[in-house]
C-alpha positions as CSV (number, residue, x, y, z in Angstrom):
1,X,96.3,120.4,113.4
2,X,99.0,119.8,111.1
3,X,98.6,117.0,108.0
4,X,100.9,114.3,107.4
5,X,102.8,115.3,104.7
6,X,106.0,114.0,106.6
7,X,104.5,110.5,106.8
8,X,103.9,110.3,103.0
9,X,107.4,111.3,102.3
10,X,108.8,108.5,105.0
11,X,106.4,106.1,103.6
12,X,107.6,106.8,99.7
13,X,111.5,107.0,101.7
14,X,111.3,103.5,103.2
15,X,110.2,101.8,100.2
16,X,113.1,103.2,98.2
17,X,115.2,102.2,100.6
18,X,114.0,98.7,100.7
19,X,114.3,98.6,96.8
20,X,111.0,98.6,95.4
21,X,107.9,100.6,94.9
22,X,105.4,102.1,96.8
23,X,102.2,100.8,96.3
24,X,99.1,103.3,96.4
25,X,95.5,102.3,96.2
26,X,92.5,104.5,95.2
27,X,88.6,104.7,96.0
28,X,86.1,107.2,95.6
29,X,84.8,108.2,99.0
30,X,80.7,106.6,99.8
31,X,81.4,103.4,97.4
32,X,79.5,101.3,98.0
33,X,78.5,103.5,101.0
34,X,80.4,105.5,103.2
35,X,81.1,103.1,106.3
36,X,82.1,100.4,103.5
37,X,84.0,102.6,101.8
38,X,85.9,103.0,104.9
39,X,86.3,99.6,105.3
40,X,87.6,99.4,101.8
41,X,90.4,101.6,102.4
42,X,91.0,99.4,105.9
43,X,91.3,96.8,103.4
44,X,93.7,97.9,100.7
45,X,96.0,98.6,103.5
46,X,96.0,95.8,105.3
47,X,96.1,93.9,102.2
48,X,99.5,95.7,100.9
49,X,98.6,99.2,100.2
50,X,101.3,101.1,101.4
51,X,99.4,104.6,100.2
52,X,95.7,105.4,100.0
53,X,94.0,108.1,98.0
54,X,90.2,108.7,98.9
55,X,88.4,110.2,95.8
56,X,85.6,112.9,95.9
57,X,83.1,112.1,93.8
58,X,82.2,114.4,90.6
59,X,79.9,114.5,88.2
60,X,81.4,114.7,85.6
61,X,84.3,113.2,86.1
62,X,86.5,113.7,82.7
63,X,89.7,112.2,83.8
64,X,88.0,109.2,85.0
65,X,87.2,106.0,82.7
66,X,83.9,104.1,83.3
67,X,84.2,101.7,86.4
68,X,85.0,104.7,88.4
69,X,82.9,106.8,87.1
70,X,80.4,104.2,88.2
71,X,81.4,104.3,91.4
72,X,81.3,107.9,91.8
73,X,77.5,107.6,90.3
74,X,76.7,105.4,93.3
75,X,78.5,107.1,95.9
76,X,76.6,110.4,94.4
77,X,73.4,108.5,94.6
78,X,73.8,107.7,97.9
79,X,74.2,111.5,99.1
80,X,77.9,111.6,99.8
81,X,79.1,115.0,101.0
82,X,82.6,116.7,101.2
83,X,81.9,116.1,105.1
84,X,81.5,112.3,104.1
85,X,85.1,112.4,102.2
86,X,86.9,113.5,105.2
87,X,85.5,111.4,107.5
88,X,86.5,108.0,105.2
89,X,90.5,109.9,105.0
90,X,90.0,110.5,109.7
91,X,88.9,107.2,110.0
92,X,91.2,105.3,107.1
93,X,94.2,106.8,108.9
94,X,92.7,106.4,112.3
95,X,92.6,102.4,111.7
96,X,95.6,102.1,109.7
97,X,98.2,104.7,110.1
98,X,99.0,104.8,106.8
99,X,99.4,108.5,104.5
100,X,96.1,109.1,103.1
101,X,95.4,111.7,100.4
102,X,92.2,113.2,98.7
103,X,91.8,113.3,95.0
104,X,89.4,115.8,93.7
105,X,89.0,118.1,90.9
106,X,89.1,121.3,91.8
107,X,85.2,122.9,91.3
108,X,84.3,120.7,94.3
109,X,87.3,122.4,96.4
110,X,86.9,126.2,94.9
111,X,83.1,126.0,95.5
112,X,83.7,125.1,99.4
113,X,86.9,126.8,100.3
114,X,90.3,126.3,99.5
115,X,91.5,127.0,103.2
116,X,88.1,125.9,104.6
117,X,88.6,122.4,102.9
118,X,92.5,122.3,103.3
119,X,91.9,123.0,107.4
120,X,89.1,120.1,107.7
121,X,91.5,117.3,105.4
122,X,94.7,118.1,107.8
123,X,92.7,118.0,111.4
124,X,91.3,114.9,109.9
125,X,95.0,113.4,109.4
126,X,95.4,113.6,105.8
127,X,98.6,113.9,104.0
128,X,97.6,115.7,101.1
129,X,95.4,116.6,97.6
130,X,95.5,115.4,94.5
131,X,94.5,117.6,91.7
132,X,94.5,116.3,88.4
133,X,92.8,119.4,86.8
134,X,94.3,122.6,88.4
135,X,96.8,124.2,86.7
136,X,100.0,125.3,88.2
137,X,99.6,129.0,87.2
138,X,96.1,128.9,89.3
139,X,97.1,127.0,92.1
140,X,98.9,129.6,94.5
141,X,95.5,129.7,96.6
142,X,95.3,126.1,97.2
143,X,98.8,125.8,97.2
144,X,99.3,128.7,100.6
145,X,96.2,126.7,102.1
146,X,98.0,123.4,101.9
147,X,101.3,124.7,103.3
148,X,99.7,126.1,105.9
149,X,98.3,123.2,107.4
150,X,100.8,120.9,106.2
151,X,99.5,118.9,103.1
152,X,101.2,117.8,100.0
153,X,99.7,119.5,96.8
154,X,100.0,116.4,94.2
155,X,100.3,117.6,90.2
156,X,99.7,115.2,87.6
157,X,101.9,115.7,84.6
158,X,100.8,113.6,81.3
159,X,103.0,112.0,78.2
160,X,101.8,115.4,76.1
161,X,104.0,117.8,78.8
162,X,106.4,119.2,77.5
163,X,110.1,119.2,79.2
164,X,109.5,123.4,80.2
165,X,105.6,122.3,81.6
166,X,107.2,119.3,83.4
167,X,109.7,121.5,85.2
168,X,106.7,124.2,86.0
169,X,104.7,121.5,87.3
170,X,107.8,119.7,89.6
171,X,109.0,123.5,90.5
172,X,105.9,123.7,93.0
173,X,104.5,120.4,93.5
174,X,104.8,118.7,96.5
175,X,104.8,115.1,98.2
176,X,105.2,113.3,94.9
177,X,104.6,113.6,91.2
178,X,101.5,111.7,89.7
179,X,102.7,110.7,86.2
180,X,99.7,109.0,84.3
181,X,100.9,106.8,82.0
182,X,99.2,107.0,79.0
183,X,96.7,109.9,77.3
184,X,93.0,109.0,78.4
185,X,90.8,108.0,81.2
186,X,91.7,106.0,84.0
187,X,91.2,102.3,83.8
188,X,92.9,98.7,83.5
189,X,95.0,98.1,80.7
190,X,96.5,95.4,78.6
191,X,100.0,96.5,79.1
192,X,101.2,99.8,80.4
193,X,103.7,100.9,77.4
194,X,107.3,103.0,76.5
195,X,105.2,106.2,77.4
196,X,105.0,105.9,80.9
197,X,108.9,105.0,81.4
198,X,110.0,108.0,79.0
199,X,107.6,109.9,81.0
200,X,109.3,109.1,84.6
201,X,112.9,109.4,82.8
202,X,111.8,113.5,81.8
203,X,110.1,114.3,84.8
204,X,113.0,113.2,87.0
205,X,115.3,114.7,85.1
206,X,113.2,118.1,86.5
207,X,112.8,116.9,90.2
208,X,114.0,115.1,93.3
209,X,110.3,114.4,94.5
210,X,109.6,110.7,94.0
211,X,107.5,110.0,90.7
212,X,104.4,107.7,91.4
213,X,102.5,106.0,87.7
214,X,98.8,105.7,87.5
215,X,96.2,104.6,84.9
216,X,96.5,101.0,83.5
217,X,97.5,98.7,86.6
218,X,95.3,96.4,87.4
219,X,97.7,93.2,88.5
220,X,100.9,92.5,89.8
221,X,102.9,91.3,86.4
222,X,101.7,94.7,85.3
223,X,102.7,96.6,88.7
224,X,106.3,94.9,88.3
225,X,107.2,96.1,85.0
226,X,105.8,99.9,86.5
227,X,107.8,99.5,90.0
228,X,110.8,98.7,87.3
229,X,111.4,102.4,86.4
230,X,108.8,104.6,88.7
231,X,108.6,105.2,92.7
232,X,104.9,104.1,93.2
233,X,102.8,102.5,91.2
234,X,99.1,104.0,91.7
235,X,96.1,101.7,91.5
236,X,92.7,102.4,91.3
237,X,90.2,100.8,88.4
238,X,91.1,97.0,89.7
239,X,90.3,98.0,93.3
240,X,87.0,99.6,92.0
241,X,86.2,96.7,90.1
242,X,86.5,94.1,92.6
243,X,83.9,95.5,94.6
244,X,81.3,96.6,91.7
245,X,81.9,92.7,90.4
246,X,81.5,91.2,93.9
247,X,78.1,89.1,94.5
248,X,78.2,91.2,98.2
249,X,80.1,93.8,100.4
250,X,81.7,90.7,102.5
251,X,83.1,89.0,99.1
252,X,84.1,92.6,97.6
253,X,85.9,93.3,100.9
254,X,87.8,90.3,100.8
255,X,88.8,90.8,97.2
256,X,90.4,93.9,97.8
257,X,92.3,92.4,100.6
258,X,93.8,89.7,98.1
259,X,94.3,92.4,95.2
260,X,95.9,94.1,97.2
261,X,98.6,90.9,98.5
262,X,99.0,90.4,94.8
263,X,100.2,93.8,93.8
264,X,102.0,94.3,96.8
265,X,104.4,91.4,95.8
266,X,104.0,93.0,92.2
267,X,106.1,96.0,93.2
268,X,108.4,94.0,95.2
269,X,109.3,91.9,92.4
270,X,110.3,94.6,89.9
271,X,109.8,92.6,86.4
C-alpha cells in the first residue's frame, strides 16, 4: 500500500491557496498512553490541526527540550513499541483523514529496517518521516525505501546551514522543508526572532517545496507573525504541555482541542 505523500502536498497546496499557513501539530507516540495518545492526535485535528506528526520516542532525545522529553520518558515507561507508533499514525489518519507523519531519529529506524519500517508507516496511511538527525549524504537507504512506498522524507535545515548545505538538503528532500527556527532544543518561546524569517527567505531561495517553522510556537500571536513569512507553522511543546499540566486525560484532551482553535486562527490571521 502506497503512503500519502500526495495528501500532504494537497493539504500544504490548499492552505496556500487560501492564503495562510498550514498548521502542524506534534506528539510523541504512547503519551499519556497509547489509546490517549491517539485520541490526542483525534484532537489536535479536529481542533485545527491541519498536519499531525506522531513522534517515536528516544532516549535520548538531543534535539528535544524538556516537556517533550518528558513525554517521551512516559511513553518509554509505559512500554511503547515501534509497533505502538504506527498504530497511533493507522488509526490518527483512520479517524481524521488528515496527512500524518512520523518523526524519529534515525537509530530507532536503522536498528529495525529502513524498508521494514518504511513498508509498515505507508500500509498504515502515513504520509511520511521526519528525520531531524540523518544526514543527507547517508540518507539514500531511507530515502529509496520511502519512494518506494510513497512517503515524503522530511530534512530539517537549521539557522547555522549554510546557503551550499541548504541546497544539498532541498536537492533531495521531499514533502516539505522543516526549518527550526532558532539553534537549540525544541520548546515554547518568548518570541520567535529575525532568524527564523532569514532562514525561510535562504531556503526558498534553493527550493519550490513549501517551507514549514518549528521550535518556539506555543500560541497563536506567535503562530501569526511565523504564518507571516513560512508555509506551516509546526507546533509541538504547547500541545505537550497541555496535557502534562492537565489535572486528567478528559481536561488534557479538551485543552488540546482549544489550543489547537487558537492557533488555527493564529495562522489565518498572519500578524
Amino acid at each position: 500500500m502506497a503512503g500519502n505523500v500526495e495528501l500532504l502536498g494537497s493539504v500544504l497546496a490548499r492552505a496556500k491557496e487560501e492564503g495562510r499557513s498550514a498548521l502542524v501539530g506534534y506528539l510523541p507516540a504512547g503519551f499519556p498512553t497509547v489509546d490517549a495518545g491517539v485520541r490526542a492526535v483525534t484532537a489536535m485535528v479536529e481542533g485545527g490541526c491541519d498536519i499531525v506528526e506522531v513522534g517515536l520516542p528516544h532516549s535520548d532525545p538531543v534535539l528535544d527540550g524538556p516537556v517533550i522529553q518528558t513525554a517521551d520518558d512516559i511513553a518509554l515507561r509505559g512500554g511503547v513499541r515501534i509497533a505502538d507508533v504506527v498504530r497511533t499514525v493507522r488509526e490518527a489518519h483512520a479517524a481524521t483523514g488528515a496527512p500524518v507523519l512520523c518523526m524519529t531519529y534515525w537509530n530507532p529506524v536503522d536498528r529495525y529496517g529502513p524498508e521494514r519500517f518504511a513498508a509498515e508507516l505507508a500500509e498504515a496511511g502515513g504520509a511520511g518521516c521526519i528525520l531531524p538527525d540523518l544526514p543527507v549524504e547517508e540518507s539514500e537507504v531511507w530515502r529509496k525505501a520511502a519512494e518506494q512506498h510513497g512517503l515524503a522524507t522530511v530534512f530539517v535545515v537549521a539557522p547555522s546551514s549554510r546557503d551550499e548545505r541548504l541546497a544539498r538538503i532541498t536537492a533531495v528532500g521531499t514533502g516539505f522543508v522543516y526549518a527550526a527556527s532558532l539553534m537549540g532544543v525544541t520548546g515554547t518561546r518568548e518570541s520567535v526572532g529575525e532568524q527564523a524569517q532569514d532562514l525561510v527567505r535562504r531556503t526558498r531561495a534553493t527550493t519550490a517545496l513549501p517551507v514549514c517553522v518549528g521550535l518556539g510556537v506555543s500560541d497563536a500571536d506567535q503562530a501569526a507573525q511565523v504564518a507571516r513569512f513560512a508555509d506551516g507553522v509546526i507546533v509541538g511543546s504547547a500541545f505537550v504541555k497541555r496535557l502534562l499540566d492537565a489535572p486528567d486525560l478528559e481536561t488534557g484532551l479538551a485543552g488540546v482541542r482549544t489550543l489547537a482553535g487558537e492557533l488555527a486562527e493564529g495562522v489565518r490571521r498572519r500578524g
